[in-house]
C-alpha positions as CSV (number, residue, x, y, z in Angstrom):
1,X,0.0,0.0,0.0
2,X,1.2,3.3,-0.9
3,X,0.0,6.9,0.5
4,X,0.0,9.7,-2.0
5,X,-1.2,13.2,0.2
6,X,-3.0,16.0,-2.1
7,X,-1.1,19.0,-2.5
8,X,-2.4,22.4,-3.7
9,X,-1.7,21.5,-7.0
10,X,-3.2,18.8,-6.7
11,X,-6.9,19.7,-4.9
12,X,-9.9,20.7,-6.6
13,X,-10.1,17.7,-9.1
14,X,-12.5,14.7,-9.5
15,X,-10.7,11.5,-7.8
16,X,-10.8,9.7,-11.2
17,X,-9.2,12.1,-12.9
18,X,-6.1,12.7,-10.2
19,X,-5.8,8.8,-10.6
20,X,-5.6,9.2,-14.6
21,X,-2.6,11.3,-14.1
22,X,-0.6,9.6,-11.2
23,X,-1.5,6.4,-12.8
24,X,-0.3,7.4,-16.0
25,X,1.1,4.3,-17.8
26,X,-2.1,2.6,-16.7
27,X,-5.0,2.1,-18.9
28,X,-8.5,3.4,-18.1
29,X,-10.0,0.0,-17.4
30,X,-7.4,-0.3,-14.3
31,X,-8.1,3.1,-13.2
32,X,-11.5,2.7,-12.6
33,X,-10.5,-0.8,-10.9
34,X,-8.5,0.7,-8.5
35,X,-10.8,3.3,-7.8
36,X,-13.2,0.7,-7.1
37,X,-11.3,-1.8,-4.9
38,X,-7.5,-0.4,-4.9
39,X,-7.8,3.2,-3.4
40,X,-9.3,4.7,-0.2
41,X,-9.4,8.8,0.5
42,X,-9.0,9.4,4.3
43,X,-9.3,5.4,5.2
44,X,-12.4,5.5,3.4
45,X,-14.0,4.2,0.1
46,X,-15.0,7.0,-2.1
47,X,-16.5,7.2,-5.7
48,X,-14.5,8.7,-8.7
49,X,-16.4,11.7,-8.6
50,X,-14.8,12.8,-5.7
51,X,-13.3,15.8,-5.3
52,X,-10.2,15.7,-3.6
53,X,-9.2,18.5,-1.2
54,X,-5.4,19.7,-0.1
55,X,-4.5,17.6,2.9
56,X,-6.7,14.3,1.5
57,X,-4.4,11.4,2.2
58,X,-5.0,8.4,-0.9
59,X,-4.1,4.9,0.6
60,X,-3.5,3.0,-3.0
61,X,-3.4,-1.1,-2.3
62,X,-1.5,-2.2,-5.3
63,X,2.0,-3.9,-4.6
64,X,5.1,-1.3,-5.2
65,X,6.3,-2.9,-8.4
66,X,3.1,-2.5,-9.8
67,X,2.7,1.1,-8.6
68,X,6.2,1.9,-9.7
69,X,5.7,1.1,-13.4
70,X,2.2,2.3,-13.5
71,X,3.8,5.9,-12.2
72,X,7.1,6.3,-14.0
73,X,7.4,9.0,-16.0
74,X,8.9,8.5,-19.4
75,X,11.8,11.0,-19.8
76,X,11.9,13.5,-22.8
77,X,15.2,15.2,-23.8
78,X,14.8,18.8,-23.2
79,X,14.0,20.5,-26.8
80,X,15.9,23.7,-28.0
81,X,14.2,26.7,-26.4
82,X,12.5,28.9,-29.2
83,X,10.6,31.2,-27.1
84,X,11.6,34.6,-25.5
85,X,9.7,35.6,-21.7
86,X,7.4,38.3,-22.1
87,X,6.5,38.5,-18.6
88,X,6.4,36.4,-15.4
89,X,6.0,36.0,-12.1
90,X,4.7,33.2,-9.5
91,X,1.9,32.5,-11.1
92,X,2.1,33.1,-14.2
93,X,4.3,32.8,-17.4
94,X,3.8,34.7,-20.8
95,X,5.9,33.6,-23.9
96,X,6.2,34.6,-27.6
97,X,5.6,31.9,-29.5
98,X,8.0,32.0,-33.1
99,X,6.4,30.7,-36.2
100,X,6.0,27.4,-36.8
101,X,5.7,25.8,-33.2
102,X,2.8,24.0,-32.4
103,X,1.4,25.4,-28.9
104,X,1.0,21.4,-28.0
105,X,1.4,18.0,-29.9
106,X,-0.5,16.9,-32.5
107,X,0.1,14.2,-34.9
108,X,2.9,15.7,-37.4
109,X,4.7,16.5,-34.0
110,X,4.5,15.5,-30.3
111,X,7.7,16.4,-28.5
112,X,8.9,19.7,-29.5
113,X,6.3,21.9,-28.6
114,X,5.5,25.3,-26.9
115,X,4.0,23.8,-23.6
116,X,7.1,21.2,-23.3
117,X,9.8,24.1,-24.1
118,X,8.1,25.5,-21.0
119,X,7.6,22.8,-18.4
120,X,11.7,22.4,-19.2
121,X,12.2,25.8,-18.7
122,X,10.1,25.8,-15.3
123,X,12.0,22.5,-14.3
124,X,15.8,24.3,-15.2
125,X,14.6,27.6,-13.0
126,X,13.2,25.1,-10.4
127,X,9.9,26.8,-10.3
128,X,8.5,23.3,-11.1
129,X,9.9,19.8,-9.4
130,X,8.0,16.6,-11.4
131,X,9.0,14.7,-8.9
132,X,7.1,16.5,-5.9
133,X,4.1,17.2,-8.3
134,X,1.9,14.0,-8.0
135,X,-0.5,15.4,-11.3
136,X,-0.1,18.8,-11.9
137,X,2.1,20.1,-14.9
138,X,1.8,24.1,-16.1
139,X,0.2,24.2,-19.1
140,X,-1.1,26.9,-21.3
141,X,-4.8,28.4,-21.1
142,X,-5.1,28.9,-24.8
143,X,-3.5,28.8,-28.1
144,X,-2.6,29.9,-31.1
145,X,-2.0,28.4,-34.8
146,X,1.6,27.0,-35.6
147,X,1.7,29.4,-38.3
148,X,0.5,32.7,-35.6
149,X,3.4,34.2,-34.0
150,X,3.2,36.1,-30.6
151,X,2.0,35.6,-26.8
152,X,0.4,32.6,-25.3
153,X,-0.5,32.5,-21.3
154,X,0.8,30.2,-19.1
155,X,-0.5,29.2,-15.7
156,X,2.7,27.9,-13.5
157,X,0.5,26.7,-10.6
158,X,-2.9,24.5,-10.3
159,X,-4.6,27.6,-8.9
160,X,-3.2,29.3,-11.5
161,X,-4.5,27.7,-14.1
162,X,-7.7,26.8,-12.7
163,X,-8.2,30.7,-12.0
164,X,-7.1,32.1,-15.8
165,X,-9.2,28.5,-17.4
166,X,-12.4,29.9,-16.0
167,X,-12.5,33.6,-17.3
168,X,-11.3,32.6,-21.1
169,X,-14.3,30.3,-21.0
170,X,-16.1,33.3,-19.9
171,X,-14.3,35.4,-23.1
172,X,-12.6,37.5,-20.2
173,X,-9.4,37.8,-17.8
174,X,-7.3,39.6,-20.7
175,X,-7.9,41.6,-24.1
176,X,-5.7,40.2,-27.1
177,X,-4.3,42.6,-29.5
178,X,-3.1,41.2,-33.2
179,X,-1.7,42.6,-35.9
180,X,-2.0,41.5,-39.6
181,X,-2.5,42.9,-43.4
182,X,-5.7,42.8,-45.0
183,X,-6.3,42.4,-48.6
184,X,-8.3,46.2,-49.5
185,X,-7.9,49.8,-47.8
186,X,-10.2,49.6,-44.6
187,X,-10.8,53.4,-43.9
188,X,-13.2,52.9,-40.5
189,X,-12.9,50.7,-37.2
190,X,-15.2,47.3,-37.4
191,X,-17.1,46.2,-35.4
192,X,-18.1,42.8,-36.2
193,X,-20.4,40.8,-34.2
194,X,-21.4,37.2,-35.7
195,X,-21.8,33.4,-35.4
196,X,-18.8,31.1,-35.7
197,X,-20.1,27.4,-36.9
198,X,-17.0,24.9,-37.4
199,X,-16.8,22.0,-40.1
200,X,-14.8,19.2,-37.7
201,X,-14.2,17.4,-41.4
202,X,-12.5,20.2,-42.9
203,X,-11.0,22.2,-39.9
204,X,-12.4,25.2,-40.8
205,X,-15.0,27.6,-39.8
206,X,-17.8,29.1,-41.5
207,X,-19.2,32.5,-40.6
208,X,-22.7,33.2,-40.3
209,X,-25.6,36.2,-39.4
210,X,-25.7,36.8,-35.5
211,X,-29.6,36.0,-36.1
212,X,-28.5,31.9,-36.8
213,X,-29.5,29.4,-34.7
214,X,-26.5,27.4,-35.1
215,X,-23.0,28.4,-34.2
216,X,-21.2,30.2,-31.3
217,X,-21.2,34.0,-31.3
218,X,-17.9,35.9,-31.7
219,X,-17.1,39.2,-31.6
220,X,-13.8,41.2,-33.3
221,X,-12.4,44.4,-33.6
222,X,-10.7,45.6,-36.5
223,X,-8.8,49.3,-36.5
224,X,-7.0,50.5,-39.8
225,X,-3.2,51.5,-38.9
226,X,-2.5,52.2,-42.2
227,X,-4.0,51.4,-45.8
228,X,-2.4,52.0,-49.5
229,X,-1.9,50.5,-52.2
230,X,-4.8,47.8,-51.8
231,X,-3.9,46.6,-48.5
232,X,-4.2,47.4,-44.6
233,X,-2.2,47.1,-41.8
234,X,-4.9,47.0,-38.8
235,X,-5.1,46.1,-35.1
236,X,-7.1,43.2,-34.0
237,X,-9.4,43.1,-30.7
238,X,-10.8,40.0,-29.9
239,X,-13.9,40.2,-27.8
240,X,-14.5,36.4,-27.6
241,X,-11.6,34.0,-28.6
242,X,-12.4,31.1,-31.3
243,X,-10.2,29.0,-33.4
244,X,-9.6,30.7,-36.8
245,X,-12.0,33.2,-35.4
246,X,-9.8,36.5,-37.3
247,X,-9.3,35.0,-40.3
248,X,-12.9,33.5,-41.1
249,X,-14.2,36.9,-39.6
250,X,-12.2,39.3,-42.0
251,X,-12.3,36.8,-44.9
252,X,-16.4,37.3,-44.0
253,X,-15.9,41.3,-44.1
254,X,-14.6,41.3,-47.0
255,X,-10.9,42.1,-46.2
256,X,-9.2,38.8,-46.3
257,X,-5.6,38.2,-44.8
258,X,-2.8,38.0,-47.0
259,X,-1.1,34.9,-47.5
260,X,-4.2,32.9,-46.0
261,X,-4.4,29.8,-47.9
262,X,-7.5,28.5,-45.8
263,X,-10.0,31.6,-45.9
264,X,-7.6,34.2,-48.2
265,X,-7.8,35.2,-51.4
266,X,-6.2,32.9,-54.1
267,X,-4.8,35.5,-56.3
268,X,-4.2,38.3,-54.2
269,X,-1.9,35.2,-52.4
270,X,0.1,34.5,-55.1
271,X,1.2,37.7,-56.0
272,X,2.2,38.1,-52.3
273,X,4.0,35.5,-52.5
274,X,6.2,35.9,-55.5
275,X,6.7,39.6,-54.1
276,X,7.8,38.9,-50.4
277,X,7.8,35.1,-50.1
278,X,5.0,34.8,-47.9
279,X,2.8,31.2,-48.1
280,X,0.8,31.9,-44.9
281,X,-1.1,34.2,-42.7
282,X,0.5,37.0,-41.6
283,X,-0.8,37.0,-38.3
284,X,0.9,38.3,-34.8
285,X,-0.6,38.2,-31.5
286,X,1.3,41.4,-30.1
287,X,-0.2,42.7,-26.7
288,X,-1.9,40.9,-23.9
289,X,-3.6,42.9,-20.9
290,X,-5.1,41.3,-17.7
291,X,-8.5,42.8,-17.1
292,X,-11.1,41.8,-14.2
293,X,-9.5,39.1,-13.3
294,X,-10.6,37.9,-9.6
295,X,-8.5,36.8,-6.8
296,X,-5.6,35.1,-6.4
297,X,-4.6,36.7,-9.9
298,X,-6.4,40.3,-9.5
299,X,-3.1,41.8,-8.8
300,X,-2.4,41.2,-12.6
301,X,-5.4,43.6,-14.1
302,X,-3.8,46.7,-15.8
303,X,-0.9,44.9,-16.7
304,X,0.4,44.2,-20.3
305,X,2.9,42.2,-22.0
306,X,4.2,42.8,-25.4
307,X,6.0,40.3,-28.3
308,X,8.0,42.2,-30.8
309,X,7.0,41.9,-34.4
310,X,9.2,38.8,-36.3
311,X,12.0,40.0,-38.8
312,X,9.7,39.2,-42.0
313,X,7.3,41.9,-41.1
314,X,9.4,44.7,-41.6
315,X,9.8,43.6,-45.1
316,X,6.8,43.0,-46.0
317,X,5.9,46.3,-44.8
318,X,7.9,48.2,-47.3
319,X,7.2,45.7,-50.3
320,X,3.6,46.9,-50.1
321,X,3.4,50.2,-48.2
322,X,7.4,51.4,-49.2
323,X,8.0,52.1,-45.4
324,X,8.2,50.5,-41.9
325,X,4.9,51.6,-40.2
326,X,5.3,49.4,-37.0
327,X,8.3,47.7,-35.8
């Protein structure tokens, strides 16, 4: 028998799903096993829906061996670090993301990632010890395309993350500014308010009237910066945060992004490309600031982080505007 005592990083989660990530070689049939005959909370039996609270000693009655292989962590080499700190603290952790990195693992890549460049990061610092934590690893709350450059949020604690998850499900705890070029000269500020429906076949979205039934609402900003030559540099605002929400949004406007091979425009793409190389969005996620978020993390409203704009964009810039507008 082995005793495993919650942490705070550990509390506030259903017993089943604690035992899913101590137990994490074993496969879900033994889980719930265990949780039926195996484990006891407090010298007690209790079902998998219960939620375990700092302090909560587990007893687990499976034989060391057993316990041993079912908890051993497979070890990762440590990738090359891509990103650059944009702000931190305690609690929390905000990196800029290059191009090309996948927030987390998908099925083209699984290892080198954004979220496991962090947790190695956290573990050099010593901010985060695998071996104390019995299921907790920081993670970030949201994400961003592989092909979106700029900052993604980090929670380093279970509190943490618990506290920032929450409000982005709510569309709130901090306002995300992008920057990208549009295909035509926006002269005004947008204000688009619409339904997002997405096509799980096709991985892509499809925007339709606020009045639909279907789909989840979303809500962007759009401000010109500066517009010639048939394109605009503009400021993004997202109100509510859904995947591909920009690009399907603009593309929806009227004003697709350049170099968008999902929701662009074909044409306009390939004459972009042959002039400045680009085969993607342009898209940069460029300020971050906390607003209303509660306690532990209120402390955080008012303040912003910032990435700097990649090397390409300053190029790209004066291919179609002849000058640098932002750097």
């Amino acid at each position: 028998m082995r005793e495993v005592t919650i942490t705070a990083n550990d509390a506030g989660q259903r017993l089943d799903r604690f035992l899913k990530k101590y137990l994490c070689n074993a496969p879900l049939s033994l889980v719930y096993k265990a949780v039926r005959k195996d484990v006891k909370v407090n010298g007690k039996r209790a079902k998998e829906e219960t939620l375990l609270a700092e302090g909560d000693v587990l007893q687990i009655y499976l034989g060391e061996d057993d316990l041993d292989a079912l908890t051993k962590k497979k070890r990762t080499h440590a990738a090359k670090r891509q990103f650059t700190v944009a702000y931190e603290d305690e609690n929390v952790l905000v990196l800029c993301k290059p191009f090309g990195l996948l927030v987390h693992g998908d099925s083209t890549e699984k290892k080198d990632t954004l979220a496991n460049q962090a947790v190695d990061y956290l573990i050099e610092k010593g901010d985060y010890v695998p071996r104390v934590e019995k299921s907790f690893v920081p993670s970030p709350v949201h994400r961003l395309d592989r092909n979106t450059t700029g900052l993604v949020v980090f929670g380093k604690n279970a509190q943490a993350l618990r506290t920032l998850s929450a409000e982005i499900a709510k569309d709130s705890g901090f306002t995300k500014i992008y920057f990208t070029i549009v295909c035509g000269e926006l002269a005004k500020t947008l204000h688009l308010k619409n339904k997002l429906l997405k096509d799980e076949r096709s991985n892509k979205v499809r925007v339709l009237p606020e009045t639909a039934e279907e789909g989840k609402y979303i809500e962007t900003i759009v401000r010109p910066l500066h517009a010639a030559n048939g394109f605009t540099l503009v400021e993004v605002e997202l109100v509510t945060g859904r995947s591909h929400q920009i690009r399907a949004h603009l593309k929806y406007a009227g004003y697709p992004l350049i170099g968008d091979a999902k929701y662009g425009d074909r044409r306009v793409n390939e004459r972009i490309a042959q002039r400045t190389g680009l085969t993607t969005q342009l898209l940069h996620a460029g300020r971050l600031v906390f607003t209303g978020l509660p306690e532990p993390l209120a402390y955080l409203n008012g303040k912003e982080a910032k990435a700097p704009l990649p090397p390409q964009w300053a190029f790209i810039q004066k291919k179609l505007f002849g000058k640098e507008i932002i750097e």
